[in-house]
C-alpha positions in Angstrom: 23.0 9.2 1.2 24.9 11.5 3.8 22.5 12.8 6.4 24.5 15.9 8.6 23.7 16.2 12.1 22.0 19.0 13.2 21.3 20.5 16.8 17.7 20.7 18.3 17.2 22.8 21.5 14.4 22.3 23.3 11.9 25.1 25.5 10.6 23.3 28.6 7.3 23.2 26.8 8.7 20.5 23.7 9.2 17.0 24.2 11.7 14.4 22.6 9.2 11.6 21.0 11.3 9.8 18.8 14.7 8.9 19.4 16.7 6.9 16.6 20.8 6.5 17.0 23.2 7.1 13.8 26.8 5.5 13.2 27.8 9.1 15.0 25.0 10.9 16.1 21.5 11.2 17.3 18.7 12.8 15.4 15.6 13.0 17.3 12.0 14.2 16.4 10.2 16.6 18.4 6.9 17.3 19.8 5.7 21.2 19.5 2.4 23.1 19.2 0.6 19.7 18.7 2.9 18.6 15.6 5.9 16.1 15.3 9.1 18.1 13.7 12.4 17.2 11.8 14.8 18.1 9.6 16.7 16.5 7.2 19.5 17.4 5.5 21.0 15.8 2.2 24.2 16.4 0.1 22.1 18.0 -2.3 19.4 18.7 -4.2 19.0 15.1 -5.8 19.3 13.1 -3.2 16.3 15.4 -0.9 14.2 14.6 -4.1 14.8 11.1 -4.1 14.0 10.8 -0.3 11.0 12.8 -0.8 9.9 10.6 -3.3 9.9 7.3 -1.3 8.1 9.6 1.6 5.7 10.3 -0.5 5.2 6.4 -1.8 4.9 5.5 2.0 2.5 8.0 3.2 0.5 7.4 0.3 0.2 3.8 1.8 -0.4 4.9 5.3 -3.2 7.4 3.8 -1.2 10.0 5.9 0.1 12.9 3.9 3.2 14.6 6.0 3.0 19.0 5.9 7.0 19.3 4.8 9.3 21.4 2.7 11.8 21.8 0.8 14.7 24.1 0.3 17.9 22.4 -1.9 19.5 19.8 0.4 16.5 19.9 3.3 13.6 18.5 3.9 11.4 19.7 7.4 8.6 17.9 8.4 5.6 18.7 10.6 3.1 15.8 11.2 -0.1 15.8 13.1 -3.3 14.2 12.3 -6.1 16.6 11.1 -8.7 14.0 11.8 -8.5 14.1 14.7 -8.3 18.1 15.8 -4.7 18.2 14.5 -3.3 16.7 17.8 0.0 14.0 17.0 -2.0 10.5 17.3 -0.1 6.7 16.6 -0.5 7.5 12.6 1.8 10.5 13.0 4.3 8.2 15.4 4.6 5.6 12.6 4.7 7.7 10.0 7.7 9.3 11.7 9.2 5.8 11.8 8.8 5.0 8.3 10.2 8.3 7.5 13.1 7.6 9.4 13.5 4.4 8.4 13.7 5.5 4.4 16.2 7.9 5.6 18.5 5.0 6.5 18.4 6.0 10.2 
């Protein structure tokens, strides 16, 4: 799986939450408008499936369904908990682990 590094700027108002370090780079989640973001990018179309799919297997674990999309190679995700007033909580912070963690990162 190739996963391309991508630049993230940040507004005074966002915050870096999750911070995991790559062979070459750094690919960081962020905090905005109550939701945790990423984006992921594949070498193509198979591959963001397949990703998506063992996502999917480990959020259906967690009871904790990610809002994401995807467009051919990328996947974006935006996770809050709805539960509780759609604020991130601890569910969304592991479930941005996990997700990270499938990735190979």
């Amino acid at each position: 799986m190739i996963i391309r590094e991508f630049e993230i700027s940040l507004s005074p108002n966002h915050s870096q939450i999750i911070n995991q370090t790559t062979s070459n780079f750094i690919i960081m989640w962020e905090e905005k408008n109550n939701q945790l973001y990423k984006k992921f990018e594949f070498k193509d179309f198979s591959e963001a499936f397949a990703f998506m799919t063992r996502v999917a297997l480990e959020a259906e674990k967690m009871n904790h369904h990610p809002l994401w999309t995807n467009v051919w190679n990328r996947v974006e995700f935006w996770l809050s908990t709805h539960d509780a007033g759609d604020i991130v909580t601890e569910k969304d912070t592991k479930l941005a682990a996990k997700i990270d963690k499938v990735s190979g990162q």
